[in-house]
C-alpha positions as CSV (number, residue, x, y, z in Angstrom):
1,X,0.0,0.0,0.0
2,X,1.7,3.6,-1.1
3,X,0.9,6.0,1.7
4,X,0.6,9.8,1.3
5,X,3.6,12.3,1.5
6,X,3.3,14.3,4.6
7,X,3.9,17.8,3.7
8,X,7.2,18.8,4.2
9,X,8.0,15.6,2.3
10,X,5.7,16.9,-0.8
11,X,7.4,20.0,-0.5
12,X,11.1,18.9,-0.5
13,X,9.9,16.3,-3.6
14,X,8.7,19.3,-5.8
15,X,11.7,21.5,-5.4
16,X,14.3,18.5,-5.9
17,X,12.2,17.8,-9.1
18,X,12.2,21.4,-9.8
19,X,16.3,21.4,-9.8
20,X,16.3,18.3,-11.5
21,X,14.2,19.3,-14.4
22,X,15.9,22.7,-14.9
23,X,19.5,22.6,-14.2
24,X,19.8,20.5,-17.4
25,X,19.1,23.2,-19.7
26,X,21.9,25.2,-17.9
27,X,24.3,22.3,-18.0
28,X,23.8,20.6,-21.6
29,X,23.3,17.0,-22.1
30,X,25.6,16.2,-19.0
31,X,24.0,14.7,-16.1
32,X,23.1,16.7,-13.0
33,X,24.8,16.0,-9.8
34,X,22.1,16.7,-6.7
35,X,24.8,17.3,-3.5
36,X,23.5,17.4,0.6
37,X,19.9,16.5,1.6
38,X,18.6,16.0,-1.6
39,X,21.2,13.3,-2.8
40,X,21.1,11.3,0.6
41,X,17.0,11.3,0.3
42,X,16.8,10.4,-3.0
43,X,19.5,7.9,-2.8
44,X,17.5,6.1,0.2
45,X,14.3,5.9,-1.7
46,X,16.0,4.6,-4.9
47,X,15.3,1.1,-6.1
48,X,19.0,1.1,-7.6
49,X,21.7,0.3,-5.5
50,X,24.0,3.3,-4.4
51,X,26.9,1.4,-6.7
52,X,24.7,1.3,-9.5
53,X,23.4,5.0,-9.1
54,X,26.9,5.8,-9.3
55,X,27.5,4.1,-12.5
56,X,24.5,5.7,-13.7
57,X,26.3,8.9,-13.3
58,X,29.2,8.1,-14.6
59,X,28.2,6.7,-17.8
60,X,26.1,9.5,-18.6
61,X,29.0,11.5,-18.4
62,X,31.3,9.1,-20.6
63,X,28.5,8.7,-23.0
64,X,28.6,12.3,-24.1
65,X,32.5,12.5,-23.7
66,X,32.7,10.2,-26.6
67,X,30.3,12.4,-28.8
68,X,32.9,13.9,-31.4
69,X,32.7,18.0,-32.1
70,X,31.3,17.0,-35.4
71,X,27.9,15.0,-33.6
72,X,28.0,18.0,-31.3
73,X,27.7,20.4,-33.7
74,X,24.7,18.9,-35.3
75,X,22.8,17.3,-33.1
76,X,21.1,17.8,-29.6
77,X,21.4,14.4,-27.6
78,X,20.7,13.0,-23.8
79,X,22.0,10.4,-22.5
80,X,19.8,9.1,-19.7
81,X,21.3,6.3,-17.8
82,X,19.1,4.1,-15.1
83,X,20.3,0.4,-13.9
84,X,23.2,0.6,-16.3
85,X,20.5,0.7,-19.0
86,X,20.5,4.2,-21.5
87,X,17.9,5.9,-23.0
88,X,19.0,8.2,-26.1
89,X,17.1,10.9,-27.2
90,X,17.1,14.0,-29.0
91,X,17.6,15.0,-32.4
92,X,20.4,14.0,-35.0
93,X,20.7,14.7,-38.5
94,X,20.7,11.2,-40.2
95,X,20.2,7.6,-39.8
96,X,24.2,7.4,-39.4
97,X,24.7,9.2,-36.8
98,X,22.1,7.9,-35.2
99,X,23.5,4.4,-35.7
100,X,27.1,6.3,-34.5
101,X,25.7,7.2,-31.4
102,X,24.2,3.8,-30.0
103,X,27.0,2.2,-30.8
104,X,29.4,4.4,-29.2
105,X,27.3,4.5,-26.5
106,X,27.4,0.5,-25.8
107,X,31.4,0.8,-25.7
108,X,30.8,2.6,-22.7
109,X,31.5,0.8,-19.8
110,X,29.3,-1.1,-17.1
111,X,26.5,-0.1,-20.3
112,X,24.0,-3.2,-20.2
113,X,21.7,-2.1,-23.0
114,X,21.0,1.2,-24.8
115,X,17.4,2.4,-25.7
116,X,17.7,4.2,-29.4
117,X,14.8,6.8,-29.5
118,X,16.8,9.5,-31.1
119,X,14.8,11.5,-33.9
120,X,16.2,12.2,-37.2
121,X,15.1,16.0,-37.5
122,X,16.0,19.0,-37.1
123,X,17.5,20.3,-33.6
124,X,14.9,21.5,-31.4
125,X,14.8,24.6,-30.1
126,X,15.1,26.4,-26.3
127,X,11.5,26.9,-26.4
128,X,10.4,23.0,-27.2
129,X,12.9,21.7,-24.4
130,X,11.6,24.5,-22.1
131,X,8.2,23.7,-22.9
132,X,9.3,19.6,-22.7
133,X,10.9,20.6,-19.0
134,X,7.5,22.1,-18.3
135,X,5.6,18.8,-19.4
136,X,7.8,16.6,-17.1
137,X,7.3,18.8,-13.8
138,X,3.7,18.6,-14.3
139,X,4.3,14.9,-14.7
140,X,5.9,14.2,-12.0
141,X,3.3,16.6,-9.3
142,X,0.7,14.4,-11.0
143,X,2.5,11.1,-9.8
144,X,2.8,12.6,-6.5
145,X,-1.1,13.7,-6.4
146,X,-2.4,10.3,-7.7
147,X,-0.7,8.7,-4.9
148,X,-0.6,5.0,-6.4
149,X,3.1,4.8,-6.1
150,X,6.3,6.5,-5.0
151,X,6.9,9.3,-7.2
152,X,10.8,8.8,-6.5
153,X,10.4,5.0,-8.4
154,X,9.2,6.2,-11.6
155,X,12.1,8.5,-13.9
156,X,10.4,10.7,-16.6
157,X,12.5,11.9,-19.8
158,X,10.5,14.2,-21.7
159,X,11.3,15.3,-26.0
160,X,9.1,16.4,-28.4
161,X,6.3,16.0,-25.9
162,X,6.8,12.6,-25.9
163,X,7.0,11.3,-22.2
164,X,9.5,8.7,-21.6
165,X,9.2,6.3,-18.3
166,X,12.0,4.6,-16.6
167,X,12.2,2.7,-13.3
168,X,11.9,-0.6,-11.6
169,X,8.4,-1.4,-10.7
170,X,5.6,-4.0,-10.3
171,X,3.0,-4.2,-12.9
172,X,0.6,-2.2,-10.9
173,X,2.9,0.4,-10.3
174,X,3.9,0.6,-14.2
175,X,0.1,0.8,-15.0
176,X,-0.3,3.7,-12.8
177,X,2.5,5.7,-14.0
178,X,1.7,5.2,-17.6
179,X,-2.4,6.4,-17.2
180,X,-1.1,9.4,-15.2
181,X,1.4,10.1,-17.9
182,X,-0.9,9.8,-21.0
183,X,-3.6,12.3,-19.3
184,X,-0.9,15.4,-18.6
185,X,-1.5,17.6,-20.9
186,X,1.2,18.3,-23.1
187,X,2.4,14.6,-23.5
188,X,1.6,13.4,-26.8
189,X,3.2,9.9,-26.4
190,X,4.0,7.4,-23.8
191,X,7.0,5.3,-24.2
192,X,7.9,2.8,-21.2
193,X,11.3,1.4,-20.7
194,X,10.5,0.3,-17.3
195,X,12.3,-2.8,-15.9
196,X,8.8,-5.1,-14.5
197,X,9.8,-7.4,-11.1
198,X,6.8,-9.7,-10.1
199,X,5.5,-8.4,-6.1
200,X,7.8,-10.5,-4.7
201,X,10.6,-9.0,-6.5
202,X,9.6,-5.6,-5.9
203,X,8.9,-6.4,-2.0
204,X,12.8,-7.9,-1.6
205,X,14.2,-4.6,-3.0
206,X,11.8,-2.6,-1.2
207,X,13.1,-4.3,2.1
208,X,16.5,-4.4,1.5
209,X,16.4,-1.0,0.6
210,X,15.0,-0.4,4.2
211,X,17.4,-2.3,5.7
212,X,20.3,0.0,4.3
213,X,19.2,3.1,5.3
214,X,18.4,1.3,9.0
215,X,21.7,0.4,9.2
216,X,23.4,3.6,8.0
217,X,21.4,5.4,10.6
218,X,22.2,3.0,13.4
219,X,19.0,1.5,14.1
């Protein structure tokens, strides 16, 4: 059973979201590294092991190191990185490149499998990504309003409108995400790339995950 966010704990999810979905657009295609409170609550809550988080990170970062000046130049591509698993999207200018990328991004190490859902097209502009980085905020309050599963379980990539879902989840849990997502406004498209355990799966992470954080704060 998911129970409600008190609310300081609503509050503190909407502004890490808030940084989360804006600092991006600052910062390029690189990943953003959340530091203090923030990382140590969302790192607790995280189906992902603190290892794998880590790799996460880092591959993001590798994944776009290896973009030549060339790529760069002409396209607009994010790497999104969750259980060593990538998501690509964005905007290239041909079917090469967009081979190019994928490839180059499975060289990258600790990368289990890559998602291709880059878009041959032109590169979008500010306005589409702001309005994009609008779309996933809204999102992400609605998974928190709905209240049928922990907000912080579900990741939401947002391009062209088209909502992208990420996570490790029961079935129920990837249901629920995916209705809330396909009624915000603004999202044109669902994709899932969620990674579906059975209950009992989901229940062993869940626990072990408690465990952890019992441990790291001496209980």
């Amino acid at each position: 059973m998911t129970h409600p966010l008190p609310s300081p704990s609503r509050r503190f999810f909407f502004a890490a979201t808030a940084a989360a979905v804006t600092l991006p657009l600052l910062s390029g295609c690189f990943g953003l590294a959340l530091t203090g409170a923030t990382v140590g609550v969302l790192a607790v809550t995280d189906r992902r092991s603190l290892g794998v988080q880590t790799d996460d990170e880092t591959i993001e970062l590798k994944a776009s190191a290896r973009l030549s000046k060339d790529i760069k130049d002409k396209s607009h591509v994010n790497f999104t990185s969750y259980n060593r698993r990538v998501l690509l999207t964005g905007e290239v200018p041909d079917d090469a490149t967009k081979t190019r990328v994928a490839e180059e991004t499975r060289r990258v190490e600790n990368v289990e499998a890559v998602w291709n859902e880059l878009s041959v097209s032109g590169v979008s502009s500010l306005a589409s990504r702001s309005n994009d980085t609008y779309v996933t905020a809204k999102m992400k309050g609605r998974f928190v309003d709905a209240n049928t599963f922990s907000a912080h379980h579900v990741k939401v990539v947002t391009e062209a409108g088209i909502a992208y879902l990420l996570g490790i989840v029961n079935q129920r849990e990837a249901d629920a995400a995916i209705h809330v997502a396909r009624t915000t406004q603004g999202v044109r498209k669902v994709v899932s790339v969620m990674q579906i355990g059975t209950d009992a799966e989901i229940r062993r992470i869940d626990a072990s995950i408690a465990n952890s954080a019992d441990s790291t704060s001496g209980k």
